[in-house]
N, CA, C and O atoms as a Tinker XYZ file with bonds, in Angstrom:
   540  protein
     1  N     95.913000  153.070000   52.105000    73     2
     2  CA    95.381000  152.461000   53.298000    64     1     3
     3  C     94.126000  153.221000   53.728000    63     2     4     5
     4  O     93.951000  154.395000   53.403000    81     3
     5  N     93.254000  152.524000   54.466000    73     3     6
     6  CA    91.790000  153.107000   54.745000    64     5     7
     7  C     91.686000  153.491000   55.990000    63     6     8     9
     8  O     91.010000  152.918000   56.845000    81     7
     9  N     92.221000  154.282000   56.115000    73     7    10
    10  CA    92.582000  154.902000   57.960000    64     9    11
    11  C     91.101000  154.765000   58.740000    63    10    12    13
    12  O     91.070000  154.153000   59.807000    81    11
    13  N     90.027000  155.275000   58.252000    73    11    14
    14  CA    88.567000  155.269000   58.301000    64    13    15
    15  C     88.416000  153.935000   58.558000    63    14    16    17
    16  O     88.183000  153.970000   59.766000    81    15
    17  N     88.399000  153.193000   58.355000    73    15    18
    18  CA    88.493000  151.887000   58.200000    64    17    19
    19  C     88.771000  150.854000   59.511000    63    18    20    21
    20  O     88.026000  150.177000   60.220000    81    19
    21  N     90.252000  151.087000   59.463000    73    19    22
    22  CA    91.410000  150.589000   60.769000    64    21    23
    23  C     90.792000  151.239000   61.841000    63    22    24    25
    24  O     90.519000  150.605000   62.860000    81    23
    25  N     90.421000  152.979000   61.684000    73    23    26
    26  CA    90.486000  153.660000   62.902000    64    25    27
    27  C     88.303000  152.492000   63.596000    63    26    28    29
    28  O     88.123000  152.042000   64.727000    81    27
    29  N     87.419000  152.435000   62.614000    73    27    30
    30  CA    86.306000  152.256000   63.248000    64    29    31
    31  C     86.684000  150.705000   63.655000    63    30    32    33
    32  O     85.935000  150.368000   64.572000    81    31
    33  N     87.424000  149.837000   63.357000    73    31    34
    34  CA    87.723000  148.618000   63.499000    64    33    35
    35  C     88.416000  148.326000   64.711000    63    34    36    37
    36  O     88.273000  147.213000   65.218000    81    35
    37  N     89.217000  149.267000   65.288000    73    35    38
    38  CA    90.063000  149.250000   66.831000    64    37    39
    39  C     89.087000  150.004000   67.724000    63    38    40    41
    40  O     89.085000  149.779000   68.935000    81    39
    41  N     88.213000  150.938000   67.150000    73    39    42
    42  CA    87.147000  151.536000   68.342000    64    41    43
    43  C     86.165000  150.273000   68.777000    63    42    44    45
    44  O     85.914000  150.036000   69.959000    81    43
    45  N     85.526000  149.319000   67.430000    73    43    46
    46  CA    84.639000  148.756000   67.841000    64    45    47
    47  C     85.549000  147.369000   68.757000    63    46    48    49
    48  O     85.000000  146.687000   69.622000    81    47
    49  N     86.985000  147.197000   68.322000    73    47    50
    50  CA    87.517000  146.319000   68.873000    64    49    51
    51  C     87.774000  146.339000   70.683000    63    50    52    53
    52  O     87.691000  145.651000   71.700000    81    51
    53  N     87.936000  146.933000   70.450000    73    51    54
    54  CA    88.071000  148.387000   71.932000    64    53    55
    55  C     86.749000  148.208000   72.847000    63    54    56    57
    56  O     86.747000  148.180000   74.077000    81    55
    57  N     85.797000  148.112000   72.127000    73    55    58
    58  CA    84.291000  148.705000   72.863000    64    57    59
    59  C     83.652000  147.814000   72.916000    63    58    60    61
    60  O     82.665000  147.801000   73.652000    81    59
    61  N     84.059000  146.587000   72.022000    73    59    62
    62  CA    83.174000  145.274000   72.360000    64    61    63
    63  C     82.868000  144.797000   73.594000    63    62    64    65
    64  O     81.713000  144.650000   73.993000    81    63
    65  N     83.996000  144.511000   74.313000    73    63    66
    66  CA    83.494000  144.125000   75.616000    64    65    67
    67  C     83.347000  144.381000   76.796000    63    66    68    69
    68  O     83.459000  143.814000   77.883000    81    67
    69  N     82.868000  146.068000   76.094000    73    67    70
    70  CA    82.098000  147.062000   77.079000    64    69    71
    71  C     80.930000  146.959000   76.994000    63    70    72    73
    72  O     80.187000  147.264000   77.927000    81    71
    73  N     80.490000  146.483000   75.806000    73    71    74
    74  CA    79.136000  146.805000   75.772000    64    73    75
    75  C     78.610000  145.483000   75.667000    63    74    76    77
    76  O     77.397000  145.279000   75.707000    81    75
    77  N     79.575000  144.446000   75.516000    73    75    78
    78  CA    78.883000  143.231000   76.176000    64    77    79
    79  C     78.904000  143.142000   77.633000    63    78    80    81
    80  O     77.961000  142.564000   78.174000    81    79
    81  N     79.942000  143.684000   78.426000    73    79    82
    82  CA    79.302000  143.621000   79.802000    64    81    83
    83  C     78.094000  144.453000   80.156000    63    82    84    85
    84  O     77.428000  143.944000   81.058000    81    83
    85  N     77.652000  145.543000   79.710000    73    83    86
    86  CA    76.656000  146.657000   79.728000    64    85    87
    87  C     75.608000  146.009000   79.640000    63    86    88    89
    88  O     74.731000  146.157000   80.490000    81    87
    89  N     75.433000  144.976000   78.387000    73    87    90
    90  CA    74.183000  144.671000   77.538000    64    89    91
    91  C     74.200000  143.544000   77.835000    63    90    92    93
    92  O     73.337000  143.011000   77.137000    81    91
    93  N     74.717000  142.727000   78.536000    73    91    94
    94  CA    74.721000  141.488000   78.760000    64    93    95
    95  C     73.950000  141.107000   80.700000    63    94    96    97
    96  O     74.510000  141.969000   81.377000    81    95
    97  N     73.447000  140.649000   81.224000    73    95    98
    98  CA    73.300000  140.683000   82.464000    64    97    99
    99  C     74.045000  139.397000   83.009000    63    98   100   101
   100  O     73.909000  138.275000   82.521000    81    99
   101  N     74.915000  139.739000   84.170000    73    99   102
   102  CA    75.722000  139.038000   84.297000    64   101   103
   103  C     74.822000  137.231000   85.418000    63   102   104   105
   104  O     73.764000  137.215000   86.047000    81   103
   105  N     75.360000  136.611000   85.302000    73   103   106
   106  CA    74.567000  135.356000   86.288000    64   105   107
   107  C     75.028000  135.678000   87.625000    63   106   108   109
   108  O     76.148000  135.924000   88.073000    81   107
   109  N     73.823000  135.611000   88.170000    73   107   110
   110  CA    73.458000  135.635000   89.904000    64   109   111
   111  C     74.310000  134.767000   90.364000    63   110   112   113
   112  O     74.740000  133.933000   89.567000    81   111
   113  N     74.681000  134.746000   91.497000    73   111   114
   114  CA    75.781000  134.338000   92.368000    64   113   115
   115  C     74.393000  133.057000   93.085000    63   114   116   117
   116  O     73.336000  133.589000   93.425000    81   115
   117  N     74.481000  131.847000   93.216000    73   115   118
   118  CA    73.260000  131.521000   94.275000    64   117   119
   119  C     73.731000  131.823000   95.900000    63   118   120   121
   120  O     74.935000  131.779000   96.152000    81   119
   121  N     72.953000  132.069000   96.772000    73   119   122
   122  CA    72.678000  132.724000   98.047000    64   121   123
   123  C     72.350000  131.317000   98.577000    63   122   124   125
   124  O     71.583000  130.469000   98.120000    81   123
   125  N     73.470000  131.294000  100.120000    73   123   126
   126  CA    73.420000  129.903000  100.583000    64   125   127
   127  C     72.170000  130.506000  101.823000    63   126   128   129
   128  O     72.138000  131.447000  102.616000    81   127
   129  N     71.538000  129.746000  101.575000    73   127   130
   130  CA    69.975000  129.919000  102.425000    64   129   131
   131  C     70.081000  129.334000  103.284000    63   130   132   133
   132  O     71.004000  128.524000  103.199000    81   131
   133  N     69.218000  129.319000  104.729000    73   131   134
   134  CA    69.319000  127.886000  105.849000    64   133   135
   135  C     68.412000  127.357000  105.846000    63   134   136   137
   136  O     68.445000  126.550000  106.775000    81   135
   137  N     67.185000  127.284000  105.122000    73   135   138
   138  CA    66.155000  126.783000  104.904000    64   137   139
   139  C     65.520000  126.596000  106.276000    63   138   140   141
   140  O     66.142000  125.757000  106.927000    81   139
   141  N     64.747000  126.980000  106.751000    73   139   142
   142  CA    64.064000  126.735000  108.233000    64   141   143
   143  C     63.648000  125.438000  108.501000    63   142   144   145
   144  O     63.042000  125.013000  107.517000    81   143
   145  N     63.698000  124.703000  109.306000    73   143   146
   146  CA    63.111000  123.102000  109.661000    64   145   147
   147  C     62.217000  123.296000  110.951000    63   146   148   149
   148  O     62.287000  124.259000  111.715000    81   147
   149  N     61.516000  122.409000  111.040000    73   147   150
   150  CA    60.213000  122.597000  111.835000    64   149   151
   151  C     59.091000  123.093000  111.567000    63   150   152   153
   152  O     58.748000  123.741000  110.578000    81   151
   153  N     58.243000  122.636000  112.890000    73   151   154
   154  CA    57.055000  123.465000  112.872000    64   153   155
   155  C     56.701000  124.423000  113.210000    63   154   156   157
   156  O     57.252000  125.039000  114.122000    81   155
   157  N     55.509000  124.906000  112.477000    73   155   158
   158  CA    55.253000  126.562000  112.936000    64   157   159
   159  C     53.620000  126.587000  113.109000    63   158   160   161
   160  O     52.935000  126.111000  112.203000    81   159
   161  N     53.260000  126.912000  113.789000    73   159   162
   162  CA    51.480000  127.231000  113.882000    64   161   163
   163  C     51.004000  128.770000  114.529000    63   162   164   165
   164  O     51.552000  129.679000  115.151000    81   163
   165  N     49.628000  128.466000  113.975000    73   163   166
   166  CA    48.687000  129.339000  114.735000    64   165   167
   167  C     48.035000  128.127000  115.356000    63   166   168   169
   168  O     48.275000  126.932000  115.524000    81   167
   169  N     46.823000  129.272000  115.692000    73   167   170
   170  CA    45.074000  128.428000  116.264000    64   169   171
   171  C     44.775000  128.237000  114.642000    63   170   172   173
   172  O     43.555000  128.305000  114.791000    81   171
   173  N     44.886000  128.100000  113.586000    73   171   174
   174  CA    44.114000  127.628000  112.946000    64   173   175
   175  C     45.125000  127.144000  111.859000    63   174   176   177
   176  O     44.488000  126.458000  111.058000    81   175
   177  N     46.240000  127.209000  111.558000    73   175   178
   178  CA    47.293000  126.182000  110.503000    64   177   179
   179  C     48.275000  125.806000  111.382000    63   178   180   181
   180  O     48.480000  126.233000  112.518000    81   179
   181  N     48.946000  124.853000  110.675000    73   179   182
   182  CA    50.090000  124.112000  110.971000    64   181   183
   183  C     51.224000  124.228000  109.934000    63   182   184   185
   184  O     50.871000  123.872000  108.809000    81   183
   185  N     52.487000  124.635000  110.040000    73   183   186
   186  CA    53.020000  123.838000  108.653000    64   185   187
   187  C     54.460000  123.219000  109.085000    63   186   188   189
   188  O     55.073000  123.714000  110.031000    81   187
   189  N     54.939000  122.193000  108.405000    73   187   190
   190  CA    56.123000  121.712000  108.637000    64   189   191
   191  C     57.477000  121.874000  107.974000    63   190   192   193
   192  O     57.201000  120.923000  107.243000    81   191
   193  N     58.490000  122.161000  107.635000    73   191   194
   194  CA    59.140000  122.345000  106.741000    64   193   195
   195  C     60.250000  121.378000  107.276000    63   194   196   197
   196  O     60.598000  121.169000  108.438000    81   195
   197  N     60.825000  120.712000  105.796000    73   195   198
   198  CA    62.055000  120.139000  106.264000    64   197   199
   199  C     62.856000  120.263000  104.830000    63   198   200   201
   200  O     62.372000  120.793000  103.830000    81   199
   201  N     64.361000  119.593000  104.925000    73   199   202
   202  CA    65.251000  119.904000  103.858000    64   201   203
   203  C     65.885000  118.506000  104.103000    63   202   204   205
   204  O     66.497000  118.095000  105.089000    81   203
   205  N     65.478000  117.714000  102.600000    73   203   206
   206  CA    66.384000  116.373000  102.874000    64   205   207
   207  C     66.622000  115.740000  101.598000    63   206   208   209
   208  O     65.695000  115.292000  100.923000    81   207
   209  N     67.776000  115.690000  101.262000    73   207   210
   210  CA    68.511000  114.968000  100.093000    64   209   211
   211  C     68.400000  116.269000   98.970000    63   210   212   213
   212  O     68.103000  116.057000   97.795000    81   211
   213  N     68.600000  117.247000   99.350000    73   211   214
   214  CA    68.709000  118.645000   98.444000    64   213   215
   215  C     66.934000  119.462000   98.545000    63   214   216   217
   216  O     66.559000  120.632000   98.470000    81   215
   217  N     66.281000  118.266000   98.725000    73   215   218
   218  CA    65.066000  118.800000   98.390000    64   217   219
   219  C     64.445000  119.632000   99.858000    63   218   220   221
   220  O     64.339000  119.145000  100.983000    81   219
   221  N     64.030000  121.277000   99.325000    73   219   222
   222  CA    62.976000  121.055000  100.706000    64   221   223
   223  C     61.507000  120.914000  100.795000    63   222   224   225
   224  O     60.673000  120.874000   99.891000    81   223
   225  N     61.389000  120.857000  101.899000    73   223   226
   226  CA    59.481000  120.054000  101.978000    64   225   227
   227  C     58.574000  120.874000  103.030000    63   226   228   229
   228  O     58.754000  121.327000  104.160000    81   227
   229  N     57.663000  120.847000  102.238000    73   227   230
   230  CA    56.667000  121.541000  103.007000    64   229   231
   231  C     55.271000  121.131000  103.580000    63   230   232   233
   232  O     54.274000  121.452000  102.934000    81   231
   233  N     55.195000  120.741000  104.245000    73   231   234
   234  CA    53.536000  120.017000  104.508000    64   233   235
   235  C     52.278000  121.257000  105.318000    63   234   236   237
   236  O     52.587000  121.785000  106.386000    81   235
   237  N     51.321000  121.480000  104.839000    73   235   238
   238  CA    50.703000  122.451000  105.438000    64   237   239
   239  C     49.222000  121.676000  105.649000    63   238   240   241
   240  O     48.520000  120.909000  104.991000    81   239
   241  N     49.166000  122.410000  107.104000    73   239   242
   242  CA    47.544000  121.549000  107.125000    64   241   243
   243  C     46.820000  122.413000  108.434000    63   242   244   245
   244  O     47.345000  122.666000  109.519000    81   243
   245  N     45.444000  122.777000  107.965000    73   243   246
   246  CA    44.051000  123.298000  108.538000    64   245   247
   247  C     44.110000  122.981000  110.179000    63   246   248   249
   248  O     43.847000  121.813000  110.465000    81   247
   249  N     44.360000  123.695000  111.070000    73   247   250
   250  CA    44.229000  122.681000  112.505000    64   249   251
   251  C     42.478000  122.260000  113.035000    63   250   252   253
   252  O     42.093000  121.512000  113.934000    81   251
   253  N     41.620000  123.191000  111.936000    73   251   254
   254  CA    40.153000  123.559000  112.357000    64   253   255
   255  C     39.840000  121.849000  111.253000    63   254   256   257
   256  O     38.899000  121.066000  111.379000    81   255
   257  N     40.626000  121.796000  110.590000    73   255   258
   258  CA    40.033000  120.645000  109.473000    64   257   259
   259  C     40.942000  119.457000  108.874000    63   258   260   261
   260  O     41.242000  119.416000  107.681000    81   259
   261  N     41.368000  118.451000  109.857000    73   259   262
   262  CA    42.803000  117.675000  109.879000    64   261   263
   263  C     42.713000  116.959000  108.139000    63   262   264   265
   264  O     43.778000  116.675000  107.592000    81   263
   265  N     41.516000  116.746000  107.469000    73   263   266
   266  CA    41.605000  116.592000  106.426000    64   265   267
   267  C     41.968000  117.189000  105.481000    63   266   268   269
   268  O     41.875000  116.566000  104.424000    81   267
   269  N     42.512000  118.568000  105.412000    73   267   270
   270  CA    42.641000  119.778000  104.577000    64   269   271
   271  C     44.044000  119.773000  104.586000    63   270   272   273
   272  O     44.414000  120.466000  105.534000    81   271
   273  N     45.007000  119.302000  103.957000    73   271   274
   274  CA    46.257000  119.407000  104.369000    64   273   275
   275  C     47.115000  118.977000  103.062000    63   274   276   277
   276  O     46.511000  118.160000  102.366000    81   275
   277  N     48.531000  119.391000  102.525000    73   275   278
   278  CA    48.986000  119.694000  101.223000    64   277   279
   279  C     50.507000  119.490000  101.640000    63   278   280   281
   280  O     51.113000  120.099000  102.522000    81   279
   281  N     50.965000  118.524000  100.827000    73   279   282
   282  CA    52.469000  118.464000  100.701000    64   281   283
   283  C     53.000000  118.436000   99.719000    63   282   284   285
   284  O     52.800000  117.619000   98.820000    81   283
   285  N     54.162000  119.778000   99.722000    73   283   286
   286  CA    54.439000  120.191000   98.273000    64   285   287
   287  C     56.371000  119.768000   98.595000    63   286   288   289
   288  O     56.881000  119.276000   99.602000    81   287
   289  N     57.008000  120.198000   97.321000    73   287   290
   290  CA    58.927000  120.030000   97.483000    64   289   291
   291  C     59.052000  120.343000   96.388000    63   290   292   293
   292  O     58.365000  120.350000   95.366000    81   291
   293  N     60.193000  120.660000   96.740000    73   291   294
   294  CA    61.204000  121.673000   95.965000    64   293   295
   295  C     61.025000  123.118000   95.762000    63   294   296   297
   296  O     61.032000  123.674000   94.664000    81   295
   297  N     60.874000  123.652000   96.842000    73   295   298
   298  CA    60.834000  125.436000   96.401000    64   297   299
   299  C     61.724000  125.884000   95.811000    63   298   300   301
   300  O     62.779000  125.307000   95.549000    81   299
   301  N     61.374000  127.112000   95.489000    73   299   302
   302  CA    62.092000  128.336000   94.643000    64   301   303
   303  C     62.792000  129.006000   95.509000    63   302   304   305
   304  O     62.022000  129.234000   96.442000    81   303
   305  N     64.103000  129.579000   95.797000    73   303   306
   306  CA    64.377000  130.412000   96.910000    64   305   307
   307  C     64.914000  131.781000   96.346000    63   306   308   309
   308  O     65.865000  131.837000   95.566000    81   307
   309  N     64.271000  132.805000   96.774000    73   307   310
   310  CA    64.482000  134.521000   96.392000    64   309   311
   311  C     64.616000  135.252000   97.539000    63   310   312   313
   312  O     64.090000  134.588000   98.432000    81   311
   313  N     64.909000  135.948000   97.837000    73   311   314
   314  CA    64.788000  137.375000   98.670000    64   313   315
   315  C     66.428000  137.575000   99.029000    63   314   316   317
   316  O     67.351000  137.761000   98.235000    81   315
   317  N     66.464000  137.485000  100.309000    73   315   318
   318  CA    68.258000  138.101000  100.565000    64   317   319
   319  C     68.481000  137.399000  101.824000    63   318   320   321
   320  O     67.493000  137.138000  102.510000    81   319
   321  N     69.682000  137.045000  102.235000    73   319   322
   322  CA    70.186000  136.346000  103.105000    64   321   323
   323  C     69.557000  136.853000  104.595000    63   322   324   325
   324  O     69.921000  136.158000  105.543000    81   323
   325  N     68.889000  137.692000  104.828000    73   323   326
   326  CA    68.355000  138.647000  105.991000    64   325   327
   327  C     66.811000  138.032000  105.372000    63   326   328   329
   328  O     66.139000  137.464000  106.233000    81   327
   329  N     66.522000  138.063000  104.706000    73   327   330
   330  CA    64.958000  137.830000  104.606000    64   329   331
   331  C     64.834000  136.686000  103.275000    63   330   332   333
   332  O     64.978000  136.629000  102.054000    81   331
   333  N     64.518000  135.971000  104.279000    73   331   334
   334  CA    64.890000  134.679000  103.105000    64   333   335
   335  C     63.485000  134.292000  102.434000    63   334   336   337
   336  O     62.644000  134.182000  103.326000    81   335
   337  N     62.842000  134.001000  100.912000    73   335   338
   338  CA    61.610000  133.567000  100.545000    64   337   339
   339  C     61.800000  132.024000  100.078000    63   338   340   341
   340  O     62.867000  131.730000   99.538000    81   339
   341  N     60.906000  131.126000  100.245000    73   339   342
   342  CA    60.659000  129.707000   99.730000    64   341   343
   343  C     59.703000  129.896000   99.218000    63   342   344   345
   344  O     58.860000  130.580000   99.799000    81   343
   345  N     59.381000  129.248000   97.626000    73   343   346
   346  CA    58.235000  129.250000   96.908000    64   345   347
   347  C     57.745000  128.273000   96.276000    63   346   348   349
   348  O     58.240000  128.016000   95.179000    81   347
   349  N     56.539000  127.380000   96.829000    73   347   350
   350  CA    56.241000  125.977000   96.475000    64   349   351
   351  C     54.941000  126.678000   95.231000    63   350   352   353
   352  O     54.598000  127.831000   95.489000    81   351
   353  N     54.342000  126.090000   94.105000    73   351   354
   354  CA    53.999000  126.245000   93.241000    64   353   355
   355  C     53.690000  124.560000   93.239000    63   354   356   357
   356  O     54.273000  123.479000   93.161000    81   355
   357  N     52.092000  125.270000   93.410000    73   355   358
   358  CA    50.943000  123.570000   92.738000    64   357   359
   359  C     49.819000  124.369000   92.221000    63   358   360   361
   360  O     49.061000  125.132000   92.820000    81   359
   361  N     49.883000  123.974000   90.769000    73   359   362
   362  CA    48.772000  124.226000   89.738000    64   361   363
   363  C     48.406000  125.680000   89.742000    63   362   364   365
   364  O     47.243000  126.074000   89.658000    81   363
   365  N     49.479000  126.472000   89.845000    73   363   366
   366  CA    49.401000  127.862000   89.674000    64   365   367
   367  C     49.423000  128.791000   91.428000    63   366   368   369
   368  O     50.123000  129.760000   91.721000    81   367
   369  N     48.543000  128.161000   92.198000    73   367   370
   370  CA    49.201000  128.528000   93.757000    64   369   371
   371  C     50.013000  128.551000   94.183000    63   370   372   373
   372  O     50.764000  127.587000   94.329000    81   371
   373  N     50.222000  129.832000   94.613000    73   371   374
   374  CA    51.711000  129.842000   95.787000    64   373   375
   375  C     51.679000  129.542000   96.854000    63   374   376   377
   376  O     50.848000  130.066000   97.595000    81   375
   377  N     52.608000  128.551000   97.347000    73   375   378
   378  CA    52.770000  128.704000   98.911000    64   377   379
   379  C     54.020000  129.609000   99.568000    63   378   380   381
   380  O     54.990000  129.002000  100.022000    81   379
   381  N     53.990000  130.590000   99.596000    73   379   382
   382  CA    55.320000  131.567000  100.414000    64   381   383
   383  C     55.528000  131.263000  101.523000    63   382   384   385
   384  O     54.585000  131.212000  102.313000    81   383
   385  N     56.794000  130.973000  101.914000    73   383   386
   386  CA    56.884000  131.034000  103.433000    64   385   387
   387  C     58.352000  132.242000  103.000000    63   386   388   389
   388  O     59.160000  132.256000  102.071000    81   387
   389  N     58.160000  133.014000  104.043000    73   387   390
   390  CA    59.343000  134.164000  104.366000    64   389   391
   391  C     60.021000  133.491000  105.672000    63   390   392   393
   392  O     59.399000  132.598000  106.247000    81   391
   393  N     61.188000  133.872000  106.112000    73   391   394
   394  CA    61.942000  133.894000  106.911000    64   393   395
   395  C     63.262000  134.267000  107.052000    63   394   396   397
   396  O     64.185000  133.856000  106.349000    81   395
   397  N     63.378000  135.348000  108.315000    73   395   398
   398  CA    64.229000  136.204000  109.094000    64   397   399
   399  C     65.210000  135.422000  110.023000    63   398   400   401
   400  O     64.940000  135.280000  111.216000    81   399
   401  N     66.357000  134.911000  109.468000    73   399   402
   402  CA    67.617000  134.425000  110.444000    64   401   403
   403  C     67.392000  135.219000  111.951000    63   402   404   405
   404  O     67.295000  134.619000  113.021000    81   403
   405  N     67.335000  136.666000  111.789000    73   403   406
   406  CA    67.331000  136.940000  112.976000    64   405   407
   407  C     65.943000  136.919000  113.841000    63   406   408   409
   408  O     65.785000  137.442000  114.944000    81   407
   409  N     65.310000  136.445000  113.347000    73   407   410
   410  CA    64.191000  136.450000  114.008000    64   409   411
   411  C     63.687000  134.772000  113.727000    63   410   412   413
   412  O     62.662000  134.515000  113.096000    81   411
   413  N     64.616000  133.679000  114.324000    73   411   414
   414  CA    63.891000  131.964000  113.700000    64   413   415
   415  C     62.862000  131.861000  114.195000    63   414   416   417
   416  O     62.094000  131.641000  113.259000    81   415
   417  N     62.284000  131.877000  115.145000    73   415   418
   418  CA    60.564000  131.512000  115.902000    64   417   419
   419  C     59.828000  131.911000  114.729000    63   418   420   421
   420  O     58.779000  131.291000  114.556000    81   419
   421  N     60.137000  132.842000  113.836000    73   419   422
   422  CA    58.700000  132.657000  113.497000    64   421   423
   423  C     58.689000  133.195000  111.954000    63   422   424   425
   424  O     59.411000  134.160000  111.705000    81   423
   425  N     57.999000  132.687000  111.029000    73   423   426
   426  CA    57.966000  132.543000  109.186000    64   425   427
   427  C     56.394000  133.045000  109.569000    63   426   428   429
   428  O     55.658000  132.962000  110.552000    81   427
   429  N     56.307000  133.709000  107.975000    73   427   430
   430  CA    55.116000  134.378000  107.394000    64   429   431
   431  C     54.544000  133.449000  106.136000    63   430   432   433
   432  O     55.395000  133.084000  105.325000    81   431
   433  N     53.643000  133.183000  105.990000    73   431   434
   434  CA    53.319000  132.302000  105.274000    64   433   435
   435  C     51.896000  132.933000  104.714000    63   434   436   437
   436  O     50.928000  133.435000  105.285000    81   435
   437  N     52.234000  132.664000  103.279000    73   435   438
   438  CA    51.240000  133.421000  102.423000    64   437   439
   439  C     50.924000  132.167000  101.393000    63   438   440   441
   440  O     51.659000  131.194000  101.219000    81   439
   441  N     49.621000  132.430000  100.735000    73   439   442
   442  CA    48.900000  131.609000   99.879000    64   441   443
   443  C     48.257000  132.546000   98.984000    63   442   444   445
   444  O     47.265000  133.219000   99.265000    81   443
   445  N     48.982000  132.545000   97.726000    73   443   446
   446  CA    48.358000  133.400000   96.547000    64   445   447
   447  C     47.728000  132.746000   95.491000    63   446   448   449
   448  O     48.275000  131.703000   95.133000    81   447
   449  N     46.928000  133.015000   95.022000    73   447   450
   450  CA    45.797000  132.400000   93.931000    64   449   451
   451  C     46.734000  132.582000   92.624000    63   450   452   453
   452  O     47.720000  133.298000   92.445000    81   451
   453  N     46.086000  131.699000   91.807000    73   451   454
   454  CA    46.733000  132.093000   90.522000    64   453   455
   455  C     46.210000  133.228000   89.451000    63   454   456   457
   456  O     46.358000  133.335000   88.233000    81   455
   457  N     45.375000  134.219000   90.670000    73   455   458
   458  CA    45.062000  135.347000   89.924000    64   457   459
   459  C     45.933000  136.446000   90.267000    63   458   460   461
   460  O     45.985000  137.504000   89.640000    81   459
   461  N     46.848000  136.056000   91.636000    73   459   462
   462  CA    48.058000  137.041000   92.341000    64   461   463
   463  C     47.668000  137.804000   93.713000    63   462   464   465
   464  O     48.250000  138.548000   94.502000    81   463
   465  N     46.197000  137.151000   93.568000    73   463   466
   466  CA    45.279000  137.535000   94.783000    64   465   467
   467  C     46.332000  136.883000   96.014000    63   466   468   469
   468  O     46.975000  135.894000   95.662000    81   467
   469  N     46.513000  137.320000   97.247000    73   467   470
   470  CA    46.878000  136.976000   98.464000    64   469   471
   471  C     45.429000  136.480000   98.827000    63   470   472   473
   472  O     44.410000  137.168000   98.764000    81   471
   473  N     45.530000  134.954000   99.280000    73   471   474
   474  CA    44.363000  134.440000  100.026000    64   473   475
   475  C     44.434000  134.127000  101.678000    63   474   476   477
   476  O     43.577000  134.289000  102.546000    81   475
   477  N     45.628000  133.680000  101.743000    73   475   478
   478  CA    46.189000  133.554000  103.219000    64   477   479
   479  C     47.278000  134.318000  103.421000    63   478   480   481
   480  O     47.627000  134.917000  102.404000    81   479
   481  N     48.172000  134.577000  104.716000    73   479   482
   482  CA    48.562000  135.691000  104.939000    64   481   483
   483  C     48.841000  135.771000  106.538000    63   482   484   485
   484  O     48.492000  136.744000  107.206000    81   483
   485  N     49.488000  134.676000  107.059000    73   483   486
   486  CA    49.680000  134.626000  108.790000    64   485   487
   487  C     51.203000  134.637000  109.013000    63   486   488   489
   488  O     52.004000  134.284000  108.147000    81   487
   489  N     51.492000  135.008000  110.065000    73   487   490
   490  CA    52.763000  135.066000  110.724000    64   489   491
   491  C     52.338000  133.588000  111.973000    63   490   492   493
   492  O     51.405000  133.516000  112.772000    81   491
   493  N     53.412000  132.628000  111.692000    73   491   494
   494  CA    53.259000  131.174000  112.295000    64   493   495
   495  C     54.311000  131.181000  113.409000    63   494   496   497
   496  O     55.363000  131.751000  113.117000    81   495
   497  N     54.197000  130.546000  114.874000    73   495   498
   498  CA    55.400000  130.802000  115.366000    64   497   499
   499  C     55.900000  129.881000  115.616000    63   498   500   501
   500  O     54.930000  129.125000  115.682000    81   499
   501  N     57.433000  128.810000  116.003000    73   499   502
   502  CA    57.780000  127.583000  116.050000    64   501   503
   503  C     56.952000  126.856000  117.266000    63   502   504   505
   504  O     56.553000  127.246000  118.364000    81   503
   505  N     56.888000  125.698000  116.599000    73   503   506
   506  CA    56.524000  124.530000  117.738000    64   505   507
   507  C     57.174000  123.612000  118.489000    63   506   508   509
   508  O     57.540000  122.730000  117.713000    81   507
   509  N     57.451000  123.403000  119.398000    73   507   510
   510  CA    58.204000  122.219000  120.148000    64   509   511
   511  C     57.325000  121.550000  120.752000    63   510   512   513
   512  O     56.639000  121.720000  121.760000    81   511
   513  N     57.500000  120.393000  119.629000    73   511   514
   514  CA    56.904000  119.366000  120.458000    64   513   515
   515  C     57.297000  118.600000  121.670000    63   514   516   517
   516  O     56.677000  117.670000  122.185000    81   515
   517  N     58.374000  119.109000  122.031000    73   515   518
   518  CA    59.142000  118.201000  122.910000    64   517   519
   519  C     58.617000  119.399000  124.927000    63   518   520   521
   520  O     58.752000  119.219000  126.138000    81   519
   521  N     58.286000  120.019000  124.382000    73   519   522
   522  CA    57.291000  121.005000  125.664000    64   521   523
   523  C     55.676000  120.711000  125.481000    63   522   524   525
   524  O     54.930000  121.308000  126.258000    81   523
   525  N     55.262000  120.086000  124.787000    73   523   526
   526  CA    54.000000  119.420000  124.964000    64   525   527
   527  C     53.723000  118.397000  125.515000    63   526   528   529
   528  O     53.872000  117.303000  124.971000    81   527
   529  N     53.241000  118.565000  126.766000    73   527   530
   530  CA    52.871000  117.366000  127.627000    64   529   531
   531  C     51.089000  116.805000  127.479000    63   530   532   533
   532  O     50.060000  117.455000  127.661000    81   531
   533  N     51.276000  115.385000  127.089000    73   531   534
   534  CA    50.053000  114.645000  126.533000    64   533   535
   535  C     49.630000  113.950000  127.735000    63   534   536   537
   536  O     50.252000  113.233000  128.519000    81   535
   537  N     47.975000  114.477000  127.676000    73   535   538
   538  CA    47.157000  113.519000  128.912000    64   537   539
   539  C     47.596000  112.042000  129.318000    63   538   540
   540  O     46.978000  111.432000  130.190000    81   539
């Protein structure tokens, strides 16, 4: 009998699925997000976000230039249940919006080039339209 043999055959039997959990990376759990709804502005953007039929949506638009304005869906969602990221992607641009459960009034919203350059870069705070009183 090949003791040498038996004995490397129960070590590797043994160690296999050690070192497939080791060497293997296990799948991410998905992170139930709340996706933010509404609007958010400065003096000079607007953006809208909503979440409907799985999809969420983003509409962003110039307040200095009502023609300048972009509606993207289906983000990417990363960061951590405390700091939540949405990531819309058109033709290599990012649109980031961040957002803090504990802090809802107000998402950070970034616009990166497809060179990784940050081009925009504002903290937006919610809008209610329903406290806007029209002439």
């Amino acid at each position: 009998m090949n003791y040498k043999a038996i004995t490397l055959a129960a070590i590797l039997g043994i160690s296999t699925p050690a070192i497939i959990d080791v060497a293997m990376p296990q799948p991410a759990l998905a992170q139930k997000f709340n996706y933010p709804k509404g609007n958010f502005g400065d003096k000079d953007w607007e953006v809208s976000l909503s979440f409907d039929n799985n999809v969420y949506y983003y509409y962003g638009e110039n307040r200095r230039n009502r023609n300048s304005n972009i509606n993207l869906s289906g983000a990417v969602t990363s960061g951590t249940n405390d700091r939540q990221v949405y990531t819309w992607n058109n033709n290599g641009m990012k649109y980031r919006v961040t957002w803090r459960p504990s802090d809802p009034n107000f998402i950070r919203l970034e616009v990166v080039n497809p060179g990784g350059k940050v081009i925009l870069n504002r903290i937006l705070q919610a809008i209610n339209y329903d406290d806007v009183i029209s002439p």
